[in-house]
C-alpha positions in Angstrom: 0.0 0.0 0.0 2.8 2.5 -0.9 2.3 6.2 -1.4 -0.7 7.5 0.8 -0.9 11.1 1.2 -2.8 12.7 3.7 -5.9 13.7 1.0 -6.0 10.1 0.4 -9.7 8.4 1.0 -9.5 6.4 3.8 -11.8 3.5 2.2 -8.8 3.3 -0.1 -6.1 2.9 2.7 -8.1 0.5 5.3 -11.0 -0.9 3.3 -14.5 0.7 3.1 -15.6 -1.7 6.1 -13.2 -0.5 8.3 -13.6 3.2 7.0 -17.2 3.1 7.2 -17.0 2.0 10.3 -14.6 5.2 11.7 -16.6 7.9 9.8 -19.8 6.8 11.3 -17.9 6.8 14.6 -15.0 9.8 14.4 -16.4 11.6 10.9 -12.7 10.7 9.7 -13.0 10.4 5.8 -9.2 10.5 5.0 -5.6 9.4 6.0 -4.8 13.0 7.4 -8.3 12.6 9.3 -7.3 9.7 11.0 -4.0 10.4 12.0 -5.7 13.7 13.5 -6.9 11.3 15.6 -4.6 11.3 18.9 -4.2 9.5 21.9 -5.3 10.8 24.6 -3.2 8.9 27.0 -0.6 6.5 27.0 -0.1 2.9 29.1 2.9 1.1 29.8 2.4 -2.9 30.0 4.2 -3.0 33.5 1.3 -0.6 34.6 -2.2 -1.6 36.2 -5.2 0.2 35.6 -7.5 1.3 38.5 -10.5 -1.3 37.9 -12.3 0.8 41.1 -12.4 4.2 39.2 -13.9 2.9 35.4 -16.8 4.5 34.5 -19.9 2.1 33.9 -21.8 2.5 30.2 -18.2 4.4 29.4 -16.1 2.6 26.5 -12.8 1.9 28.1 -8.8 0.4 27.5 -7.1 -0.7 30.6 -3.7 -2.6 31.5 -4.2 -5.4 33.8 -3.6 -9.3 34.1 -5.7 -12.3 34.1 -6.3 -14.0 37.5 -8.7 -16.5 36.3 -10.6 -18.1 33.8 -13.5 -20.5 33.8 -16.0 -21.9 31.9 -19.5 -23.1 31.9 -22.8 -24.2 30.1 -25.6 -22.1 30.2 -29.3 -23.0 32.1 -31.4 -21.8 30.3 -29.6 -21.5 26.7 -27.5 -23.6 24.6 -23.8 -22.9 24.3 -21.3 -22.5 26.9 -19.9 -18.8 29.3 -16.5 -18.2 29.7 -16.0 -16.1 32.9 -12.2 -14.6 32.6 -11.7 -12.6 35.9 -9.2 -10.0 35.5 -7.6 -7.7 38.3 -5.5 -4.3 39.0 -4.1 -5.7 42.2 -6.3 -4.4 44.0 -10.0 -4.6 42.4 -11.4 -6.9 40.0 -13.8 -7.3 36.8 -14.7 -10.3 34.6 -15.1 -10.5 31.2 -17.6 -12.4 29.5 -17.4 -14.6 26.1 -20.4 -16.8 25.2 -19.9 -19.9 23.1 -15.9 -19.0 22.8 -14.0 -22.0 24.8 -10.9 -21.6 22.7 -9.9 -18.5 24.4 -9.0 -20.6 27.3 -5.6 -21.2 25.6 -4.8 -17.3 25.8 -6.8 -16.2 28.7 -4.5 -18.0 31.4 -3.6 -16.9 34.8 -0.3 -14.3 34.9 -0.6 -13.1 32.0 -1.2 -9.5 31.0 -2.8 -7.6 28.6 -4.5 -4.1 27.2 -8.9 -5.1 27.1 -11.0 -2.5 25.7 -14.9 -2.5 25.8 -17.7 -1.1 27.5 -18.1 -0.9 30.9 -21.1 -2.8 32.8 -22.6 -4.4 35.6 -23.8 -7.6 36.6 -24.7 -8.6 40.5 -22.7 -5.5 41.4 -19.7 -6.6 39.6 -18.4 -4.4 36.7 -17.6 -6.2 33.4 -17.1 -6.1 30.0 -18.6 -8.2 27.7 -16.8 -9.7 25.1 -14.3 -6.9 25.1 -11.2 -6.7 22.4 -7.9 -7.4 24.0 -4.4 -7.7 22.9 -2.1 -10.1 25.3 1.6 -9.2 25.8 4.0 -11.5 24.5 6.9 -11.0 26.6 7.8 -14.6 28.1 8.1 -15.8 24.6 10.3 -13.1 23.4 14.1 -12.6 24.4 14.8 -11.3 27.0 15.6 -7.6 25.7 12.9 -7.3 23.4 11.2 -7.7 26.3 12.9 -4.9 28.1 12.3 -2.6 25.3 8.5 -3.5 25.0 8.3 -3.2 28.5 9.5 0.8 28.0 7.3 1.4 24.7 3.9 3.9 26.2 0.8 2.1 24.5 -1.3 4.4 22.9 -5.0 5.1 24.1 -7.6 6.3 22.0 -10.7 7.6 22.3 -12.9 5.1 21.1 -16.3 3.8 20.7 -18.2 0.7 21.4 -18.0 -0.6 18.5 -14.1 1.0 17.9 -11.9 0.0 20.4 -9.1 1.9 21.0 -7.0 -1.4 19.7 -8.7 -1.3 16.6 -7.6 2.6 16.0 -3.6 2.0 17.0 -3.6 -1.0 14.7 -5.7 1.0 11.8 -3.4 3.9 12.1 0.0 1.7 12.1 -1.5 0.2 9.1 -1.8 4.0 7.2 1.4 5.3 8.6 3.0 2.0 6.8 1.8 3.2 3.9 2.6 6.6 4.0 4.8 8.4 1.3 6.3 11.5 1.6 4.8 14.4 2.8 5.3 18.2 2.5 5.8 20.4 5.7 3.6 23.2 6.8 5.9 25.0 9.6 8.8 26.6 7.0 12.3 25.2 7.6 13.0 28.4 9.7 10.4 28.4 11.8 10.9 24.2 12.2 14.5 25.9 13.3 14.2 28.2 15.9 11.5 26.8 17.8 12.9 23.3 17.8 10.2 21.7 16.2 10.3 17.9 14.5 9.4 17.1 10.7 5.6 16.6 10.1 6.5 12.9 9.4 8.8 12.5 12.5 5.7 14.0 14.6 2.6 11.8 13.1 5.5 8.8 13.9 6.1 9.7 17.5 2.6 10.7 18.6 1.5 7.7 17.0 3.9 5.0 17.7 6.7 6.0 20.4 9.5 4.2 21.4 9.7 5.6 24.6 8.2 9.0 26.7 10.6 11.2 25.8 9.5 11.1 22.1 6.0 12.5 22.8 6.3 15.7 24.1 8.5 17.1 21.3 5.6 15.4 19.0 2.6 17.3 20.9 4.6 20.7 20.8 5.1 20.7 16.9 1.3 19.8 16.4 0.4 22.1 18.3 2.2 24.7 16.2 0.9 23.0 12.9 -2.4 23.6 14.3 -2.1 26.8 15.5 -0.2 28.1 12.4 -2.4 27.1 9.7 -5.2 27.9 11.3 -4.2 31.6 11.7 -2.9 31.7 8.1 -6.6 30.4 6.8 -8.1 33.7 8.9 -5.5 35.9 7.7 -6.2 34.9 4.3 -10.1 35.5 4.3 -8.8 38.8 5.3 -6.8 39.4 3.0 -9.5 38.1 0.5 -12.3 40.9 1.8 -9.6 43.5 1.5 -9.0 42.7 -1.9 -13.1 43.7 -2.7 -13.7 47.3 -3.0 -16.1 49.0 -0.8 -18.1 52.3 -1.1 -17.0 55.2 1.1 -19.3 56.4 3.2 -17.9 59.7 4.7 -19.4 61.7 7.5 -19.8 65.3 6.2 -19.4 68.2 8.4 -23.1 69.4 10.0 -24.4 66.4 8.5 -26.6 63.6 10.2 -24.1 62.5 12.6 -22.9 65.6 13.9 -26.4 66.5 14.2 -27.1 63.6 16.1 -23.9 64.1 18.4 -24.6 67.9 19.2 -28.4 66.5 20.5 -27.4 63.9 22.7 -27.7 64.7 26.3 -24.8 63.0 27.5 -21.0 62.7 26.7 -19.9 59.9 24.8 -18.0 57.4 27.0 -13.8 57.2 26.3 -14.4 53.6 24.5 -17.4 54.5 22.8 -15.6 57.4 21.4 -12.6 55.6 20.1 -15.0 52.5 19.0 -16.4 55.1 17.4 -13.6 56.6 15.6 -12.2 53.5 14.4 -15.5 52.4 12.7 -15.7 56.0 11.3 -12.2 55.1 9.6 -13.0 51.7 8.4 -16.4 53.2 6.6 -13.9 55.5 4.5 -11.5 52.8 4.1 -10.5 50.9 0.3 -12.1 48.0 1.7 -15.4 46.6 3.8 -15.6 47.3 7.1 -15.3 43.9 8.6 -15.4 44.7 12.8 -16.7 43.0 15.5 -17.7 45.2 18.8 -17.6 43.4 21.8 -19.2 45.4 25.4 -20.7 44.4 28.6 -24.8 44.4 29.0 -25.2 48.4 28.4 -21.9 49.1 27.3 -23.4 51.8 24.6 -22.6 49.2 21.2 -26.3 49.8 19.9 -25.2 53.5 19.7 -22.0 53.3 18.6 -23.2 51.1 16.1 -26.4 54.0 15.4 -23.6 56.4 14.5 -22.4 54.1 12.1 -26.0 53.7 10.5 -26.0 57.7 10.3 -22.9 57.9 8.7 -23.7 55.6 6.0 -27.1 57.4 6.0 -25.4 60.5 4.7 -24.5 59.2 1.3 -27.6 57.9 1.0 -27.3 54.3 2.3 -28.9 52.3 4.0 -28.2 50.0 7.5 -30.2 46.7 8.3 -30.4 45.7 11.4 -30.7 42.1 12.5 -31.5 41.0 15.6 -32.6 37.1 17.4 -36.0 37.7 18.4 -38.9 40.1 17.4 -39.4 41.6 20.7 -35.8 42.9 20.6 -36.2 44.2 17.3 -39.2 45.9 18.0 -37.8 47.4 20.8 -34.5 48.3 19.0 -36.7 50.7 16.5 -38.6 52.5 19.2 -35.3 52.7 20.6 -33.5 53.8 17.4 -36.6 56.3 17.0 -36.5 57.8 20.5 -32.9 58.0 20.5 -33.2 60.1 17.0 -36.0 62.7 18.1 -38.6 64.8 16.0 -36.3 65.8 13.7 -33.8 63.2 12.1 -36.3 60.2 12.5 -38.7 61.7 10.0 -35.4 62.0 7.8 -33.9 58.4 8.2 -37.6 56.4 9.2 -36.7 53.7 11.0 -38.8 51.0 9.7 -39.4 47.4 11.2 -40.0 44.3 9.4 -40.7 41.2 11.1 -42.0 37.9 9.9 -45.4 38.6 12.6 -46.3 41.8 11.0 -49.9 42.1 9.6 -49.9 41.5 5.9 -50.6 45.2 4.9 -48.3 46.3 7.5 -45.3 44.3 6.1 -46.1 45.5 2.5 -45.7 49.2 3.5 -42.4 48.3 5.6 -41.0 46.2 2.3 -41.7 48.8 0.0 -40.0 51.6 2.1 -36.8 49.0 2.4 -36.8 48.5 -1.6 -37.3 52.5 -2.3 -34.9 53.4 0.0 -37.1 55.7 2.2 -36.2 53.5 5.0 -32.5 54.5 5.8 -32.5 52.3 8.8 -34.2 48.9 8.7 -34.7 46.5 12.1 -35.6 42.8 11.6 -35.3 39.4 12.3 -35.1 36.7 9.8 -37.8 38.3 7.9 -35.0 40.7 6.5 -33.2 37.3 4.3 -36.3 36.7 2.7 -36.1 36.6 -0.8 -38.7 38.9 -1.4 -37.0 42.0 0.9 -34.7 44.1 -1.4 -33.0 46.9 -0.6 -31.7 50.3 -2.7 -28.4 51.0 -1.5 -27.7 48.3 1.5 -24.4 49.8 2.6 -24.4 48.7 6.1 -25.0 45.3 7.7 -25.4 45.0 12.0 -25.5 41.6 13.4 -26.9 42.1 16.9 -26.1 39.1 18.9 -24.1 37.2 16.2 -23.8 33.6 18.2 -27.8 33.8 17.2 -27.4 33.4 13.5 -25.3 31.0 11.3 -23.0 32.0 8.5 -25.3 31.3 6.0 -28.4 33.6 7.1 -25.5 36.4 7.5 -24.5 36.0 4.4 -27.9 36.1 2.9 -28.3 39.7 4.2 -24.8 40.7 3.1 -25.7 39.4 -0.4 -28.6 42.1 -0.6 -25.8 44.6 -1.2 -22.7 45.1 -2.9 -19.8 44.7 -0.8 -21.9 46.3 2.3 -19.6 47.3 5.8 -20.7 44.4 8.6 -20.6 45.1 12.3 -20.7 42.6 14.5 -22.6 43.4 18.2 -21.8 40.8 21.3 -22.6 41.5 25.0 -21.0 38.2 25.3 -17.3 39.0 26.1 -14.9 36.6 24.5 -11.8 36.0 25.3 -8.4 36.9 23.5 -7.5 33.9 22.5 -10.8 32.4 21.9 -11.6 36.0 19.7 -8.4 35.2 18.0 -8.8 31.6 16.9 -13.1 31.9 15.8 -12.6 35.7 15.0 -9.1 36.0 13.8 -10.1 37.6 10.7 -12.0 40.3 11.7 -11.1 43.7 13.5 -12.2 43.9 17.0 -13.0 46.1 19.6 -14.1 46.2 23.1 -16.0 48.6 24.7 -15.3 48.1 28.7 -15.8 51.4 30.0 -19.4 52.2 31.3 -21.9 55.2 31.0 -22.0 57.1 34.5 -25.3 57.0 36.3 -25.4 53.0 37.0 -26.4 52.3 40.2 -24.4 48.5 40.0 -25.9 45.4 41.1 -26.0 43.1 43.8 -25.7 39.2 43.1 -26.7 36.2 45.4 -26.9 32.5 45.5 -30.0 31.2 47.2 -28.2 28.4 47.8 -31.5 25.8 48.8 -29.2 22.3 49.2 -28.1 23.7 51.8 -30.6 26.4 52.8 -34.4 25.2 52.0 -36.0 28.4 53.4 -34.6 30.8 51.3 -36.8 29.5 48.5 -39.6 31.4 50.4 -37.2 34.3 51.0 -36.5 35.0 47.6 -40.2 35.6 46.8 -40.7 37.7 50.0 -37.9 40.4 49.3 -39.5 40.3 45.1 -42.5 41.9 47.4 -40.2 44.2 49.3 -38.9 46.1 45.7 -42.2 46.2 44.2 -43.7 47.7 47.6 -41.2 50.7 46.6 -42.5 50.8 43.0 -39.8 49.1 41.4 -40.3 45.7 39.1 -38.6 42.1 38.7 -38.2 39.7 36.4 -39.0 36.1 37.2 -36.3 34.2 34.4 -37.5 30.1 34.1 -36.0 27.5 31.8 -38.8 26.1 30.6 -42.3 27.4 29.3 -44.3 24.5 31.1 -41.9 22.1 33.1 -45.1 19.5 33.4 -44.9 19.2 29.8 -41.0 18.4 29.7 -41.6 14.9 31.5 -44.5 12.6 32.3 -43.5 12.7 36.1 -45.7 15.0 38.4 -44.5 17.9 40.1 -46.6 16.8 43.2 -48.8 18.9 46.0 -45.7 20.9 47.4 -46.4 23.4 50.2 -46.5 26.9 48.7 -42.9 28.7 48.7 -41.3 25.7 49.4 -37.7 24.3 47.5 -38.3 22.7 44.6 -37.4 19.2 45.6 -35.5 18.3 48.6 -32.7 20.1 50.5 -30.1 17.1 50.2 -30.9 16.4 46.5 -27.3 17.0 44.5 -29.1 17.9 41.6 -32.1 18.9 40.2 -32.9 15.7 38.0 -34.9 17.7 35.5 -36.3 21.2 35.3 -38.8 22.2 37.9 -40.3 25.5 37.4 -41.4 26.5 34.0 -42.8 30.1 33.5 -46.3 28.1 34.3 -45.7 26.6 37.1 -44.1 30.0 39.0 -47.0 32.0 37.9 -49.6 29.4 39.8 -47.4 29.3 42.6 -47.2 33.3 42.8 -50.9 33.6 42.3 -51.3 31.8 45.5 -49.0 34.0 47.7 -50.4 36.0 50.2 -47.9 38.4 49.9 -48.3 39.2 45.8 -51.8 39.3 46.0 -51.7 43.0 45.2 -49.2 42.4 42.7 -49.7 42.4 39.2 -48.3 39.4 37.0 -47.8 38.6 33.8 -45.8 36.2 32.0 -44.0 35.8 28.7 -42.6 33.2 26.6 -41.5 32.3 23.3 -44.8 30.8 22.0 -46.8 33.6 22.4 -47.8 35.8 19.6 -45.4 38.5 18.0 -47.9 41.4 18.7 -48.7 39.9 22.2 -45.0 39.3 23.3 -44.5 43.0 22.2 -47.8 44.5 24.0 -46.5 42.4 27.1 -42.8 44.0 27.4 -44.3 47.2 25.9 -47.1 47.4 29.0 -44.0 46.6 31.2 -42.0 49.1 30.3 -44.7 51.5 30.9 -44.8 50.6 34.6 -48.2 48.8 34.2 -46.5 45.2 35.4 -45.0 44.3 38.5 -43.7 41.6 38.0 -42.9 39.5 34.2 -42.3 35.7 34.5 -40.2 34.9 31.5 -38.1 32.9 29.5 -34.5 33.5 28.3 -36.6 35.9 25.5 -35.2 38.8 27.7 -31.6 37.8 27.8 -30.5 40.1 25.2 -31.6 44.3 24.6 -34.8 44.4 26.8 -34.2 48.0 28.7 -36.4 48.6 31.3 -35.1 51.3 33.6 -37.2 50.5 36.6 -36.9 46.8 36.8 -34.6 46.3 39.9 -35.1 42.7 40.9 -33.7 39.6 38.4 -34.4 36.4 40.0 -33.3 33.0 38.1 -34.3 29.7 39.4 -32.8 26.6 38.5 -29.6 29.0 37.8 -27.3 26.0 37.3 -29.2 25.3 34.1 -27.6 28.0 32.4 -24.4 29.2 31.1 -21.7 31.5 32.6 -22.5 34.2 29.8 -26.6 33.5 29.6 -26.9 34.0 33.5 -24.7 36.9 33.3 -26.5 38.9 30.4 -29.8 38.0 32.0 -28.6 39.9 35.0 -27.5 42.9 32.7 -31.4 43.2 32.2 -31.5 44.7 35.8 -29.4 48.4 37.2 -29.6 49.9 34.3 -31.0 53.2 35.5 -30.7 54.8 38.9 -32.3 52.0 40.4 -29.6 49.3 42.5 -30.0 46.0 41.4 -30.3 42.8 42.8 -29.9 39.3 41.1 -30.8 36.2 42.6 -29.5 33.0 41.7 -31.8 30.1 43.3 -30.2 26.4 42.6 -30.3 23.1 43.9 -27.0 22.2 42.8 -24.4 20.9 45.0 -21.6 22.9 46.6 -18.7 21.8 44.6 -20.3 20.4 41.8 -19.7 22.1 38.1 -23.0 23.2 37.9 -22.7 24.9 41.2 -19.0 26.3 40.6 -20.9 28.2 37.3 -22.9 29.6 39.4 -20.4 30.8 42.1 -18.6 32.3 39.5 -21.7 34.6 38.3 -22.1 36.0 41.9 -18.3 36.9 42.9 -17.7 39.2 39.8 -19.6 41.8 37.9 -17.2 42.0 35.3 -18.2 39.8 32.2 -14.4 39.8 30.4 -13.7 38.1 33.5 -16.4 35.8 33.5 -15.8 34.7 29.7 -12.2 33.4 30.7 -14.1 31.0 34.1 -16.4 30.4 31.5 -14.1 29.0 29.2 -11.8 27.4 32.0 -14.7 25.7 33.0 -16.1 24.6 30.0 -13.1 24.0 28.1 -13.3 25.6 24.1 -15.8 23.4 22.8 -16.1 22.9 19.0 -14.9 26.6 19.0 -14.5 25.8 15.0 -17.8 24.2 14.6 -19.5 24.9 11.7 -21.6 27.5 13.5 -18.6 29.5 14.4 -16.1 29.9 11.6 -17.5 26.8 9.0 -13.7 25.1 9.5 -14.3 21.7 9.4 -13.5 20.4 12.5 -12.8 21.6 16.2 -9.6 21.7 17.8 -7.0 18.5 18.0 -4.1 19.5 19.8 -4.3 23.1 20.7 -6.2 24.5 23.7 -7.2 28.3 23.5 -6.9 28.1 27.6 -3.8 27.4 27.7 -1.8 28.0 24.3 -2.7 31.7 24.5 0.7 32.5 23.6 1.2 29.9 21.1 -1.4 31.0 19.0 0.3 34.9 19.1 3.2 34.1 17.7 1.6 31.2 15.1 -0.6 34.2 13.8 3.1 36.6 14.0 4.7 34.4 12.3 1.8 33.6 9.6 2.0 37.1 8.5 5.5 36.9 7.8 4.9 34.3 5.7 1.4 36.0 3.4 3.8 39.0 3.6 6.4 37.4 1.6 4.7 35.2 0.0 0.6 35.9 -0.5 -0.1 33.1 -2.5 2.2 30.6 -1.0 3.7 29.3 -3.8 7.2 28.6 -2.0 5.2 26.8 0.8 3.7 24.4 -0.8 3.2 22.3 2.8 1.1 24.7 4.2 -0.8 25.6 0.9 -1.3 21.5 1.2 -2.5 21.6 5.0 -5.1 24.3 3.9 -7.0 22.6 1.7 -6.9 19.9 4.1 -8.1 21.7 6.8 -10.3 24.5 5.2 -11.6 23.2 1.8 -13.5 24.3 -0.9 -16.7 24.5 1.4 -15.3 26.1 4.5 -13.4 28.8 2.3 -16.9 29.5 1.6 -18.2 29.4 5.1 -14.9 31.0 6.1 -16.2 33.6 3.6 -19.7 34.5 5.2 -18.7 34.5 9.1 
């Protein structure tokens, strides 16, 4: 099987069996594919594998050694059980063959071997049933063979039932056999003065090392590959958009903007200025704007980004707005309208369109969009239809971009030619996680915060350990609407009966969801219906006026809900996550969020942004079951000790690990991450992308580096160039 390269089909190097078999289980369609595929750990066959600590319904490879083997015929079945009993030295597990007697010859007492299969259980005993094993040879080799193979780390895959980690060392010693030549990605140079091996040497050692000092050297250089061709791929699609040519959309003097400025009643903050500035450049610049704004919950982006629409709006242009839900949008025109006054709205008419809008209604907004009256347009999806067309679509804000895929951003781009795009997140990301997803576009962070905030307060109502606070919780909601404020009541569910056939049961009214010692919830308790029957039977919110909302509910009745809230003429909404993001209600000063460890680091903490944003102190309380100590706990924790959401993202990511940070909802590269680790490669990943503009500097189209033009196309394709494109 001579000459495989890494593009080669792996039903062409193994079989199509076998390669059916590890795309249905890894998604690995080629040779590079599977040698992507690394251990995870490595064995020796002197060592014994804790039996005690293997996790049942987990597949599994351990080390250990045969103490015994039996066999017997079956009661109530033909055919015969062979019980082999194997043991760590200290715990023990069978494995169990039916109708196999010949493995009595192998399976003998003292020897040792590497058994993988999935873990289960059988009168309390764990087991593995008919497992794969490979037996060491070492009494009937010499005597230092047997010294060397007692020294040579075993890899350990990650594996699948029905792929063993055996099965993936001997599949992948059968393709690096085969193996010809293969260009380098890292340059010579670079290979040089970081010490780095040969991409052959590093596939050999990672693979199939001789002895531990061979891996390290092996994980250090992949890490680099990876690192380095990722970074040229983003710096490429930047160089790609600035090779398009954009309109320039200058600000004139005494025109919309500076109109707009001289009205505002307040002074820009330091970072919304220079956020400011910067955009201002890139609209005047030889290519699309391509800039991402990153800011905490109330930050000021949606203004920054309003100068921006008002800039393009001189020239004529126009700005589409995009934003997740409809009651966001909705609220992001009145917003846009307020914010503009008597005299430039009538000027720029900030027009909604929205999937839920009467018939007639949506007509008069389409037509305004396509005659270019409408200089600002706010929508959700209803804006990618095919049927919404634009005049002059010079500027494209994504609000919230983790809500919408590549493709629906590109559809909205594609209704212009070459239009600016800003990008809008309260969800801060970190630098090295901004670097690797969003490497190829300009960033910015606003961190500095308008004056007037009155800050907020953040609890744990922590009811494992305290049951009573559960009826605290709904006593001090009481106390802040007594002095005229409101609260949000945020649920994970719309109707928790409805998410499992179990009943919720006759609990006594304001007591813990389930019991105090409980480590956690085991499903979802409260939905928005459930908390608005048990308020409505609270002595103490009989006065006070409820109303809940939810995804489900009509466009125009979500809208008159938030809309009768905002006037003051709710107490208290009961909600789901439809208010994480944009909903700005002044006087809302209480968020409480039960079931809290069912969220994310970066959901619970823009939920919370829904609250202080006026005058008003606010106060967030975070009611969960979940065990001290436990992950879902630790989340939690993390939310109440710190305010300060750049902080958060890094727990949040330390916690979490990265994820398929380049999933094909994030960048559209194919795959996630093998070797690298954005936690902790930070610096890695700065000088990779350092030294990959050296490289595009002096070379563009990398036509001296033909190993990293090869890696590429392995790694970003014809069809995430395109994705790569859109993001």
């Amino acid at each position: 099987m001579p000459g495989l390269s890494l593009s080669s089909r792996l039903d062409g190097a193994v079989g199509g069996k076998t390669a059916t078999a590890f795309d249905k289980a890894f998604g690995t369609k080629t040779v590079g594919e599977l040698l992507e595929h690394y251990p995870r750990r490595y064995a020796r066959r002197g060592e014994l594998t804790p039996i005690a600590s293997l996790p049942l319904s987990e597949p599994v490879t351990i080390v250990a050694e045969v103490v015994s083997a039996t066999e017997r015929r079956m009661q109530n079945r033909r055919g015969s059980l062979l019980e082999v009993v194997i043991s760590d030295g200290d715990g023990r597990m069978s494995l169990t063959f039916f109708n196999q007697s010949w493995r009595l010859k192998d399976l003998t007492p003292g020897r040792r071997g590497i058994f993988s299969g999935k873990v289960g259980e059988y009168r309390r005993q764990t087991q593995l049933t008919h497992p794969d094993y490979e037996l060491f040879d070492d009494m009937a080799e010499a005597r230092a063979e047997a010294e060397v193979n007692a020294k040579r780390p075993i890899p350990i895959y990650p594996a699948t039932s029905s792929i063993p980690s055996t099965l993936v060392q001997k599949t992948i010693s059968l393709v690096l056999d085969g193996l010809g030549e293969i260009d380098d990605p890292l340059p010579e140079a670079l290979r040089r003065r970081h010490g780095l091996l040969s991409a052959r040497t590093a596939l050999e050692h990672i693979h199939r090392p001789e002895h531990d000092d061979e891996i390290g050297p092996a994980v250090d250089t992949l890490r680099w590959q990876e690192a380095f061709v990722l970074q040229t791929a983003l710096l490429q699609q930047r160089q790609f958009v600035r090779a398009l040519s954009a309109a320039k959309r200058p600000a004139a003097p005494g025109g919309l903007r500076e109109r707009f400025d001289a009205a505002l009643p307040f002074a820009l903050t330091p970072d919304q200025a220079d956020v400011g500035e910067r955009i201002a450049r890139d609209l005047v610049g030889d290519w699309p704007m391509n800039r991402l704004v990153q800011g905490e919950v109330g930050s000021g982006k949606t203004l920054v980004a309003l100068r921006a629409m008002l800039q393009v709006a001189e020239s004529g242009g126009q700005s589409a707005l995009i934003a997740p839900t409809e009651v966001l949008a909705a609220q992001h025109v009145r917003s846009i309208a307020r914010s503009l006054g008597p005299q430039l709205a009538p000027e720029l008419m900030p027009t909604l369109l929205t999937g839920q809008l009467p018939a007639a209604e949506r007509r008069k907004a389409a037509l305004r969009v396509a005659s270019g009256q409408a200089r600002i347009v706010v929508g959700t999806h209803a804006l990618l239809s095919s049927t919404t067309t634009f005049a002059d679509l010079g500027l494209v804000v994504v609000d919230e971009q983790h809500r919408f895929g590549v493709d629906q951003r590109e559809a909205l781009r594609s209704k212009g030619d070459a239009p600016h795009t800003l990008v809008l997140t309260a969800t801060p990301i970190p630098r090295t996680v901004a670097m690797t997803v969003f490497g190829d576009l300009d960033v910015s962070t606003i961190r500095t915060m308008p004056a007037g905030r009155a800050g907020i307060s953040t609890f744990v109502a922590p009811l494992a350990e305290k049951p009573g606070w559960f009826a605290r919780v709904w006593d001090r909601v009481a106390e802040e609407v007594a002095q005229s404020r409101q609260a949000f009541v945020v649920c994970a569910a719309i109707d928790a009966e409805q998410l499992t056939s179990d009943e919720v049961g006759d609990e006594p009214v304001a007591s813990p969801p389930a019991s105090a010692g409980s480590a956690e919830p085991a499903r979802t308790r409260w939905g928005v219906v459930q908390v608005a029957e048990l308020l409505s039977r609270l002595p103490q919110f009989a006065d006070i006026r409820v109303e809940v909302l939810h995804g489900k509910m009509p466009a125009d009745q979500k809208d008159a809900v938030m809309q009768a809230f905002a006037r003051g003429d709710i107490d208290v909404l009961v909600a789901t996550t439809v208010i994480e993001v944009g909903v700005d209600v002044p006087n809302a000063s209480t968020m409480v969020i039960l079931e809290a460890d069912r969220f994310g680091v970066s959901q619970l903490h823009q939920l919370r942004g829904r609250v202080g944003r006026g005058g008003l102190p606010g106060l967030c309380l975070l009611v969960t079951e979940a065990s001290p100590g436990s992950s879902s706990r630790a989340r939690v924790d993390a939310v109440a000790r710190t305010l300060d959401g750049f902080e958060l993202a890094e727990v949040d990511l330390e916690l979490r690990g990265e994820g398929d940070v380049l999933g094909d909802r994030q960048s559209g590269a194919r795959s996630s991450l093998r070797m690298l680790r954005v936690v902790t490669d930070a610096a890695l990943i700065t000088e990779a992308r350092a030294e990959a503009e050296r490289v595009l500097d002096d070379d563009p189209a990398l036509q001296r580096h033909a190993g990293l033009a090869a890696a590429l196309e392995r790694r970003v394709g014809v069809e995430e160039r395109a994705a790569l494109a859109k993001s």
